[in-house]
N, C-alpha and C positions, 0 to 999 in steps of 0.2 A: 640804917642798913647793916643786917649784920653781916661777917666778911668783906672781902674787896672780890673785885671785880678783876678778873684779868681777860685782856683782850689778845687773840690769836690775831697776827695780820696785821697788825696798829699800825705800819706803817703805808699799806694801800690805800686805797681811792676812796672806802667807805670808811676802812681801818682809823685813818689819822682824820676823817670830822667828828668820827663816832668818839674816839678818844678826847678830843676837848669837850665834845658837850658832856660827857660822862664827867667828866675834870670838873667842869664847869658846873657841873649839880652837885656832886660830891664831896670832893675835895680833891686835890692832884694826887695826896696820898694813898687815895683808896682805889683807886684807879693804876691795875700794873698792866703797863702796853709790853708789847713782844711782839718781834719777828726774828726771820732769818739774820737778818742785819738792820746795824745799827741805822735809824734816821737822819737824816742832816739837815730837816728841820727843826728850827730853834725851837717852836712849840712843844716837841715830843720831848726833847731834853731834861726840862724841869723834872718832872715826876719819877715814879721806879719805871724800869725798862729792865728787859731781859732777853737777850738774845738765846733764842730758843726756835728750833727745827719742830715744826708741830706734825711731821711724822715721827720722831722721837719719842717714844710714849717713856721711858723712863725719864728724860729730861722736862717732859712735859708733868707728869708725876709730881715731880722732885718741887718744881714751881709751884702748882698748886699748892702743897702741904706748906712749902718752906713763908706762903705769902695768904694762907691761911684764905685761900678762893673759894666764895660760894658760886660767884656764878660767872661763867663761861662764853663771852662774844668768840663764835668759833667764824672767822672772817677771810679761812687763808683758800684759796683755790687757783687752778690757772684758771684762768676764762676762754668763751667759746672761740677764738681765733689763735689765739696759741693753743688752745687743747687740738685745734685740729694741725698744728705742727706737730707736735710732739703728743701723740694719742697715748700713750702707754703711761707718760710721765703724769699726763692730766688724769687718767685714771686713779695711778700708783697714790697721787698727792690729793687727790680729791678727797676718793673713800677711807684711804687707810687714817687720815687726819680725822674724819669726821669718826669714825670706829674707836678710835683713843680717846676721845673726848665723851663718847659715850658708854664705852666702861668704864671711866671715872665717877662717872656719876652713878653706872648702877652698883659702883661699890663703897657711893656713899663720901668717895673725897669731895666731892663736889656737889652741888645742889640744884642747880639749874643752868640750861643751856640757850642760848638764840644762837644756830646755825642760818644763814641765809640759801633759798633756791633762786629760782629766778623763771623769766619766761622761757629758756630755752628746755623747759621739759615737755613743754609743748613740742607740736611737731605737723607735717605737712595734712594731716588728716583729720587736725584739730580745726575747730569753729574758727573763724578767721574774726569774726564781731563779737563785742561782748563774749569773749570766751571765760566758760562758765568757775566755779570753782570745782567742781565735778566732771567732768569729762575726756575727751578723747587722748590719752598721752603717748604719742609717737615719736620721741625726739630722734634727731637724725644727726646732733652732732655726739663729739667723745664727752663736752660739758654737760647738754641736756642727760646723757643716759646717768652720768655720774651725779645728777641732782634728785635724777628722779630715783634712782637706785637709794639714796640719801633719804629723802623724801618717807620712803618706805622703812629704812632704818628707823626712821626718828618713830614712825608711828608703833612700829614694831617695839622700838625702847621703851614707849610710852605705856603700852598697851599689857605690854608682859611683865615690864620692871619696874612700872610708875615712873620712869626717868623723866622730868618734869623740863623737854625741849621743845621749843617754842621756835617757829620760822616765816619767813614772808618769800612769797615768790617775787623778787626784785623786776620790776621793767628796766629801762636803761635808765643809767644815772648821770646828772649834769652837776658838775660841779665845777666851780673854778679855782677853788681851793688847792685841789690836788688833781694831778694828771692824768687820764686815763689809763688802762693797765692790761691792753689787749684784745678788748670784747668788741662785736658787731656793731654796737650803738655809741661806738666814740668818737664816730660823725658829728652829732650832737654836741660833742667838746670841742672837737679841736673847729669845728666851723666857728665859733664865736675868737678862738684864737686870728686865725686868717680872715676873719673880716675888720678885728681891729692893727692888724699889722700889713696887711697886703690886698685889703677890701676887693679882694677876692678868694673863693676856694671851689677846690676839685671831689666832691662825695664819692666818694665810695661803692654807694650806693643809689640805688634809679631813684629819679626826682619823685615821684608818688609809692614809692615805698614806706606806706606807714608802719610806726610800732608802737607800742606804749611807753611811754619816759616818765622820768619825775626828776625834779629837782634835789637836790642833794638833802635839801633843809627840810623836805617830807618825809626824804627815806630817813632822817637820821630817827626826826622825831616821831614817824613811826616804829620803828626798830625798837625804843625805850620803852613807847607807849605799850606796843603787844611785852613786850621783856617783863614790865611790871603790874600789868593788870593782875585781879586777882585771877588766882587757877580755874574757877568754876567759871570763868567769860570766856576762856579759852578754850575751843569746843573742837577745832581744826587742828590735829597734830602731827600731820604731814605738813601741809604750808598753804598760806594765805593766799588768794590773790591779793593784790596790790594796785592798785589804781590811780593815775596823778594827769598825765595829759598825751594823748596820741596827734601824732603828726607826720607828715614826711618831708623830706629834703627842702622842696618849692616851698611849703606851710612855714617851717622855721626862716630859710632864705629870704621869705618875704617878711616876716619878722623880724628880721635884722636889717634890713631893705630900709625899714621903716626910720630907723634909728641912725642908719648909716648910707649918706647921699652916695651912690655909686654903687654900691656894692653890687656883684655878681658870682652868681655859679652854676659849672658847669659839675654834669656828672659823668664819670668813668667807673660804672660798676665793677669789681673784682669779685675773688670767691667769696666772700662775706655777703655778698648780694645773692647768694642761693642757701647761706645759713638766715639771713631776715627772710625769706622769702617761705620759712618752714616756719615761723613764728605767727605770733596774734598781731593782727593791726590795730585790736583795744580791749577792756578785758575787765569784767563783771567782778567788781570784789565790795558784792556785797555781802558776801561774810562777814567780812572785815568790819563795815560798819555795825553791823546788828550787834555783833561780838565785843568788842572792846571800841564802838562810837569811832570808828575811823575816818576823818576828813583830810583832803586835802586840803591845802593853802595859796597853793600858787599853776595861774594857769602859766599859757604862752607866753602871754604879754608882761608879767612881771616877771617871769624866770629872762625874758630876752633884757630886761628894764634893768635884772640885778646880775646878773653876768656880764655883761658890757662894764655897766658901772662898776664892780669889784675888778674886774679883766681891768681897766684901764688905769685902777693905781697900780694894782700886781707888778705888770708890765711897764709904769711911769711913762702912760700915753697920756 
């Protein structure tokens, strides 16, 4: 590899798994994590770290050159349920991060980009099935407009400056590893939390509200997989769909049902249940496969089989 790798965000939800398996193929060396603030988990501590404001673009500069980075996990964003608190601030921290990261590159400090999108650049007037990789983009929250805004940078960078930024439109992400960090689909976390501590829980959102998810251990290692294919497989440079497993509330409940005698839940929809409600219930990425052979690996029944089983040492159940 030549240069390192520096990761914007290291410390979020995608941030710190993507930074050990990066560690973990590389070497801890070649791998410099950063956020606003320091980590306090022990895994991040080993390697270089830099506390770094990724609307900063002098400070973010300054990293780049001083750690001699070719390429750029740009990771940091509010998400859709805090961007609809604070709409200006999710704007301000969205774009203006993602805009610093892409003049560095069209001027050559840096070499290559993965920015993440996600499903919320969809919107109420998009295909609800198999939504396509091409089609209707209405998003209706401060996240979706700021992804899809994003979206159009990257291609824009791509297209006029060669900026060589690569993205996947993220479904919701499960992981146990680290906590979730604001968004619509972390129903899907913390349910496996409250069923092994209080075997039961309260959703958020309506029982047959499906969306598309994926387990942590797909998005990571897709994340690398589109990051390092060659250039000419990479045909999409706005953003991927992404495909892993769709469900809703009852679907996963009864999935955990299975694994755990009693369990029960009930749903209390709030305002997050009119931001799912403008999103995809599952979603065609076959781009993705044609392009760089994208498969998943884990349906339902082993993300419920390895979330329980990780969740229960985490917690010392």
């Amino acid at each position: 590899m030549s240069g390192t790798i520096l990761i914007l965000g290291a410390c979020g939800q995608i941030g710190t798994e993507l930074t050990l398996a990066l560690r973990d193929k590389y070497g801890t060396d070649q791998i410099v994590a950063s956020d606003i603030r320091r980590s306090d988990l022990v895994e991040l501590q080993d390697g270089p770290f830099e506390i770094l404001d990724a609307s900063d673009t002098d400070a973010l500069r300054t990293v780049c050159q001083q750690h001699h980075v070719h390429t750029v996990y740009h990771l940091v964003a509010m998400l859709s349920a805090s961007g609809e608190k604070f709409p200006m601030k999710a704007w301000d921290l969205n774009m203006q991060s993602l805009l610093h990261v892409l003049e560095l590159a069209r001027e050559g400090v840096i070499q290559k980009i993965f920015w993440p999108s996600s499903i919320a650049v969809f919107g109420p007037t998009t295909p609800k099935e198999n939504t396509p990789q091409q089609t209707i983009m209405e998003p209706s929250t401060v996240y979706g407009i700021s992804k899809l805004a994003g979206e159009r940078w990257c291609e824009y960078y791509f297209n006029k400056y060669g900026v060589d930024v690569r993205s996947i439109r993220y479904p919701g992400l499960i992981s146990w590893k680290s906590q979730p960090g604001g968004g619509t689909t972390d129903y899907a976390v913390e349910i496996y939390y409250k069923a092994l501590e209080e075997c039961r829980y309260t959703s958020f959102l309506s029982e047959h509200r499906a969306l598309p998810m994926m387990y942590m251990e797909d998005a990571i290692r897709a994340t690398i997989e589109l990051t390092e294919a060659p250039a000419e497989q990479v045909k999409v440079r706005n953003s991927y769909n992404l495909a892993g497993i769709s469900f809703d509330p009852v679907t996963i409940a009864a999935s955990i049902a299975g694994h755990i005698e009693g369990f029960e839940m009930d749903c209390v929809p709030d305002f997050r249940e009119n931001i799912a409600a403008s999103w995809p219930a599952s979603i065609d990425d076959s781009a993705a496969q044609a392009d760089w052979n994208w498969q998943p690996e884990y349906d339902l029944e082993s993300m419920t089989s390895a979330m329980l089983g990780n969740l229960k040492v985490k917690l010392g159940l």
